[in-house]
N, C-alpha and C positions, 0 to 999 in steps of 0.2 A: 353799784349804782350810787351817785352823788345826789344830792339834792339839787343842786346847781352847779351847770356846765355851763363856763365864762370864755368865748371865743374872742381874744385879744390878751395881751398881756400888757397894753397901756395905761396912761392912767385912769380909766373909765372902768376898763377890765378888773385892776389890781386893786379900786377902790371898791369894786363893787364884789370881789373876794375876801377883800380885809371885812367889810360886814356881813356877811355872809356867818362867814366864823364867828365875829365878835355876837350873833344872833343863835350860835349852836348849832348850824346846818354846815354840812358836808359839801367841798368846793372842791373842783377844779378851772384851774385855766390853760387851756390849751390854743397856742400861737408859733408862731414863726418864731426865730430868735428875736430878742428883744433887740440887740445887736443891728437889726435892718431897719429898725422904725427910725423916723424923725426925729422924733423926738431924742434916740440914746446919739446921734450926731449931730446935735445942738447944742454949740460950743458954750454958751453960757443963757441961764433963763432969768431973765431980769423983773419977772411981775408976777412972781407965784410967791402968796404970801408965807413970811417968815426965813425966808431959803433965797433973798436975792442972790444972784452972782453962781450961783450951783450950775452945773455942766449938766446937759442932760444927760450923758451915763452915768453923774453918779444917783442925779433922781431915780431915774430908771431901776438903778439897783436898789435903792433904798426902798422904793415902793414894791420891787420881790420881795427883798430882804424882809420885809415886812409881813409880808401875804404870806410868806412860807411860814415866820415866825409865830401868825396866826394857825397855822395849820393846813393852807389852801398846799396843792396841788400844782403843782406849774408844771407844765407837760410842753414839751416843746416836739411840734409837729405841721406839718403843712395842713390845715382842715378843708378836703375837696367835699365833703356832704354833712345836712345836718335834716335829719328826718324826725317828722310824729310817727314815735313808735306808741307798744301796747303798753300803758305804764307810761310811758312817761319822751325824753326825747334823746335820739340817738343822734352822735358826731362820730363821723369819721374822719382818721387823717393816718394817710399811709395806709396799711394793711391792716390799723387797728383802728378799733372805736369805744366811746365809752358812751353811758347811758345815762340823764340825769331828771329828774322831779321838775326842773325849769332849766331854760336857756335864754343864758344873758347874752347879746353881739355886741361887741365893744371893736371893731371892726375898724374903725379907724377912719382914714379916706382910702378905699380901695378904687381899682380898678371896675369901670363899672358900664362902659361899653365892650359890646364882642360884634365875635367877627360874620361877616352875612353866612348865612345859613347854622349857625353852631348850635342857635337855642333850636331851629327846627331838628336838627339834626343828635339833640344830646340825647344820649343813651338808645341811641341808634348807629352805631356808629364813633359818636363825640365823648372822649372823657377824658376825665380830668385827673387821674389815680393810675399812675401803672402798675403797681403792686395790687390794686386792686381787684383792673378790669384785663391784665396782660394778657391772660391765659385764656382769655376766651378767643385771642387774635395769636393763638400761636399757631406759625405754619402761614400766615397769612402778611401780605402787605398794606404798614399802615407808614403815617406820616405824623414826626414828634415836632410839634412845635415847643423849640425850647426857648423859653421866655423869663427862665428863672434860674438862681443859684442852685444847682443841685439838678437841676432836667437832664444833664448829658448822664448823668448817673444814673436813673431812672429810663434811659433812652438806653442805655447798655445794661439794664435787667432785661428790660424787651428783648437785646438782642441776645440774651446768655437765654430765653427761655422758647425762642427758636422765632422770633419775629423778624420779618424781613423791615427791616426801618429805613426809612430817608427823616434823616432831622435838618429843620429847617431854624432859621435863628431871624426872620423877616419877621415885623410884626406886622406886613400887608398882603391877607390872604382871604381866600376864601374858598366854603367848604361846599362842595356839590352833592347832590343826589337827590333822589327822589325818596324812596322808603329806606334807604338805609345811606350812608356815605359811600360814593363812588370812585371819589376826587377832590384830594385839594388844589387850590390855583394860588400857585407862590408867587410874586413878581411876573406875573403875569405864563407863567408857564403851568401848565396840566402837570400831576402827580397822582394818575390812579391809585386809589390805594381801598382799602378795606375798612378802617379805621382812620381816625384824627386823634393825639392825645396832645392838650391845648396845657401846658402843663407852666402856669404862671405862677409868680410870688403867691398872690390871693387870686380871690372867685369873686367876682359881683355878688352880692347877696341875694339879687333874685335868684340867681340861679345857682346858689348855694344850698338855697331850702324853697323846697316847691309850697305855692302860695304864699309867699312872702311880698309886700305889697312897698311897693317904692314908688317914689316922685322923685323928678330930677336927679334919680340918682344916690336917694338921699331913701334910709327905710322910713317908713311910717309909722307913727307910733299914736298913741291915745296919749292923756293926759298923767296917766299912772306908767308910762315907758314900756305900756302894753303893745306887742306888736298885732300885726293881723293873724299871725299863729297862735293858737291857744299855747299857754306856759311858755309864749318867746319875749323878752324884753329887748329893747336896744339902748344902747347910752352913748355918750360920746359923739363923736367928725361924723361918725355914719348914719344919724339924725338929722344932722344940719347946723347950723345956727352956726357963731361964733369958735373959730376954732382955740382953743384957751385951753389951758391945761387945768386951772381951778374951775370952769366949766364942766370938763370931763369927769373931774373928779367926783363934783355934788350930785352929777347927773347916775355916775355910777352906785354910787351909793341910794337914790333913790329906784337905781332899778332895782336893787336888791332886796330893798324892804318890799317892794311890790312882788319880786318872784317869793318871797321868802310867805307873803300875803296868798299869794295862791297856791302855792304847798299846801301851808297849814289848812286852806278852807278846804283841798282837797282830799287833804288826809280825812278834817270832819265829817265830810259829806259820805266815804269810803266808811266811816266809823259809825254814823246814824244807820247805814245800809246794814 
């Protein structure tokens, strides 16, 4: 278990892991490759102070190079869930998960519309994890919407572990049913099927972590980068405001000292007990 589980590896994420360490708590970050953000394909950054003219891969690597150097965790993995567990908060990505004391989302700008019926339909039918949820639809026909690097891989574990699949690569569909998924409708044609696996880059954050409290698309946060989940922080694009990279940066860093703040008072309150 970490103290803090840092979902993004940008720089909201990597600054908010650099203090983390630099405070003596135990970090991880776990993200996509860094390789697919914006930021590591922006040929040059011209107003992040000290560093004009730098590329953003080599930022990018410097601000790992850095976090590792610290001692944080970089875990490179797709994150489909992140739950209030007992103790503390659980992320899943792939077949694994880790467990951590606070959760920072450094999230970035994700995708943050879905498709009609998917929120009624998630975990009924709707997921987001093959590895995860495959075997509960083995024997049975579902429908892989592949919408990311990596999905036709995860669309042929399905079919290596006895799933009847139609993979679809539209991103205009929609998913039917009443109590559980019936059917999806691709371009306009029916596709009964059992299941739906919506298997994108990232997840909207609402429906990444149940009760999680968004506006326009943006999470919600307190004054202290407290979210609506107890022990969740968010920093960074997926906040709001001005997209800037020394933005992301101070924002990271102040969620940090606020999870690193409700550790310790939690620890105390567990220690008076």
């Amino acid at each position: 278990m970490y103290d803090i589980i840092i979902i993004g590896s940008g720089p909201a994420g990597l600054s908010a892991a650099i203090t983390a360490r630099a405070r003596g708590k135990s970090a991880a970050v776990i993200s996509n490759s860094a390789t697919d953000s914006g930021l590591y394909k922006a040929p040059a950054v011209e107003n992040y102070p000290g560093m004009p003219g730098v590329s953003g891969a080599e930022l990018s690597r410097r601000l790992i190079a850095h976090a590792r150097e610290m001692g944080a965790d970089i875990i490179t993995g797709r994150v489909t869930s992140a739950l209030a567990a007992s103790g503390g908060l659980s992320v899943g990505f792939g077949s694994e998960f880790e467990t951590g004391g606070a959760l920072i989302l450094a999230l970035g700008v994700v995708q943050t519309s879905v498709f009609p019926g998917e929120a009624e339909l998630l975990g009924r039918g709707v997921s987001y994890c093959a590895t995860c949820d495959g075997m509960l639809y083995r024997g049975k026909s579902i429908v892989v919407a592949s919408l990311s690097d990596g999905a036709a891989e995860e669309a042929e574990y399905l079919r290596s572990i006895g799933c009847r699949v139609t993979e679809i690569t539209t991103g205009n569909i929609e998913i039917r049913g009443n109590i559980k998924v019936e059917a999806v409708i691709a371009d306009g044609a029916e596709i009964p099927c059992d299941g739906a696996f919506i298997l994108r880059k990232t997840i909207a954050p609402a429906a990444l972590l149940p009760g999680l409290e968004t506006a326009g698309g943006f999470i919600k946060i307190n004054a202290d980068f407290s979210a609506s989940v107890p022990g969740v922080f968010a920093a960074g694009d997926c906040v709001g405001g001005a997209r800037q990279i020394a933005k992301a940066v101070g924002e990271g860093q102040l969620a940090a000292l606020a999870a690193i703040a409700y550790i310790e008072n939690a620890e105390h309150i567990g220690r008076k007990k």
